[in-house]
Structures are given as structure tokens and as C-alpha cells.
Wavefront OBJ file of the C-alpha trace (Angstrom):
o trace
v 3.714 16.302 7.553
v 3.466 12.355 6.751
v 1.998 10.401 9.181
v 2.921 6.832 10.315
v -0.372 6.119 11.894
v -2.640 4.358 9.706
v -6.468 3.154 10.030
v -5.638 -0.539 7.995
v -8.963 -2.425 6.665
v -8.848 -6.093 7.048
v -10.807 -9.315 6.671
v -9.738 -11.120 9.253
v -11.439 -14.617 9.426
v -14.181 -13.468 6.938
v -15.269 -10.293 8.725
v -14.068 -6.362 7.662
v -12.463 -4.759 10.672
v -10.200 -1.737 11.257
v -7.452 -1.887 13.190
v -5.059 1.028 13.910
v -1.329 0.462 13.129
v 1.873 2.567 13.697
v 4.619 2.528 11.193
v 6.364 4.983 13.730
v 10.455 4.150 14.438
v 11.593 2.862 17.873
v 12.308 6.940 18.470
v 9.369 8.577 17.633
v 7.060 10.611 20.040
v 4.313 8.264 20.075
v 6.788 5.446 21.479
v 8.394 8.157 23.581
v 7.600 7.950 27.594
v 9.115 10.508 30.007
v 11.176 9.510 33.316
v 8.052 8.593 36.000
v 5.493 8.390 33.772
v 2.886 6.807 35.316
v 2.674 9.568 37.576
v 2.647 12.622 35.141
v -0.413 14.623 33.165
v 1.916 15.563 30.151
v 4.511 13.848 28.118
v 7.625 15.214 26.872
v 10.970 13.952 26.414
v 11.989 10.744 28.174
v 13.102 6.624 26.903
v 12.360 5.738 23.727
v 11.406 2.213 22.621
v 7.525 1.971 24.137
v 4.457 0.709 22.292
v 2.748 3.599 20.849
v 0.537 5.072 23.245
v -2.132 6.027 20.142
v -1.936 2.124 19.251
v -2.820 1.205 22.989
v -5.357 3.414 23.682
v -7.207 2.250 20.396
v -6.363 -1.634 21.465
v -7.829 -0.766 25.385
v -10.995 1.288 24.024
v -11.843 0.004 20.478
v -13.641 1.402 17.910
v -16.466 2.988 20.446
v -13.663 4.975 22.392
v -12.318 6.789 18.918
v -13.886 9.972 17.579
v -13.319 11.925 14.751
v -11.597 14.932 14.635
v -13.358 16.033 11.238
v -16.549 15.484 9.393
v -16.274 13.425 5.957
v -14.423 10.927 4.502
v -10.756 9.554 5.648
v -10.131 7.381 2.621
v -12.128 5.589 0.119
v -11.085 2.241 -1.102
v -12.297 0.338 -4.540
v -13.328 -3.106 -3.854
v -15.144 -5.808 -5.925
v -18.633 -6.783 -4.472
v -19.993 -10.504 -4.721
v -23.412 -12.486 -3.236
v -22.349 -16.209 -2.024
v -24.410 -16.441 1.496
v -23.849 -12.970 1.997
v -22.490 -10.222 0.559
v -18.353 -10.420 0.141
v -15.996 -8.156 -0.545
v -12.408 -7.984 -2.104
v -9.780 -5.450 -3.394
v -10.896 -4.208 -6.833
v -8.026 -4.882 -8.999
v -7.519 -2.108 -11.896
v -6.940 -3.556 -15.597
v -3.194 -2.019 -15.349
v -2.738 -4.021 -12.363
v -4.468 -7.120 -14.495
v -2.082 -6.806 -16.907
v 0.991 -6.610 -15.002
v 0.232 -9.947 -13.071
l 1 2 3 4 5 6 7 8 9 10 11 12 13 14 15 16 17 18 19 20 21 22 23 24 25 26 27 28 29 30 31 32 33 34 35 36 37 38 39 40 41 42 43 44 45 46 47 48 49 50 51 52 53 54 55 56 57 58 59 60 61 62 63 64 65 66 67 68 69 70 71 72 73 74 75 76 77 78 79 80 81 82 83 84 85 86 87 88 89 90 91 92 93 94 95 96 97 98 99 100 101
């Protein structure tokens, strides 16, 4: 099953954050609330069109408030390491990727 939630890592006025982003259509369960909401324990059914509730719960708790449903790696990303004042980092571009530029 493909997901449309994604765990994106940025530099975002030179510091690396993550921020968690939904690809998810207008339709989709995660934008999905029912009739009355508010005032319900479950979710089923209901208007379409919301924010995604995964994406606001990440925004109102941040990084403390998310756990891991696993133990290891999610993804590993190749990235060029420099020293200027501090160690930077940027994507690591392949030579195939050099050459196509």
C-alpha cells in the first residue's frame, strides 16, 4: 500500500529539520471528518476536504509528541559533508546525475 505521508528533511534558514507532509487528495481518510466531530471518539465516514488530522497533530505536538512504531531506520539519505563555521550539509549528487546537468 503506497503511502502519501512523508517525513521531508529540510534546511530551512540553515538548520536540518523534519517536517511531516501529506501528499493525500482532498478525499482521502486522513482529510476525512465525520458529521459532529468534535464530539466523537472514532472517525469514519463524513465531509471530505479537512487538513489532515496526522499533519495537525504533528504541527500541535512536534517532534517530542511522535513515536516510532518500529525500531531501525526509516530512510537513509546521501549527502555531501563540508566544515565552514560548522559542519554543513547538502544533497550528495551521484556522477550520473553530474553528467546529466
Amino acid at each position: 500500500m503506497k503511502s502519501e505521508h512523508y517525513i521531508d528533511i529540510q534546511v530551512l534558514y540553515g538548520e536540518v529539520n523534519l517536517k511531516f507532509r501529506c501528499a493525500s487528495s482532498e478525499d482521502a481518510p486522513c482529510r476525512t471528518r465525520p458529521d459532529g466531530w468534535e464530539d466523537m471518539d472514532s472517525w469514519s465516514g463524513g465531509t471530505s476536504g479537512y487538513p489532515c488530522w496526522a499533519e495537525e497533530w504533528v504541527s500541535e505536538a512536534g517532534w517530542d509528541g511522535v513515536t516510532g512504531a518500529f525500531e531501525g531506520i526509516l530512510s537513509s539519505t546521501p549527502v555531501n559533508i563540508a566544515y565552514a563555521e560548522g559542519v554543513e550539509v547538502s544533497p550528495a549528487v551521484s556522477e550520473k546525475e553530474d553528467e546529466d546537468a
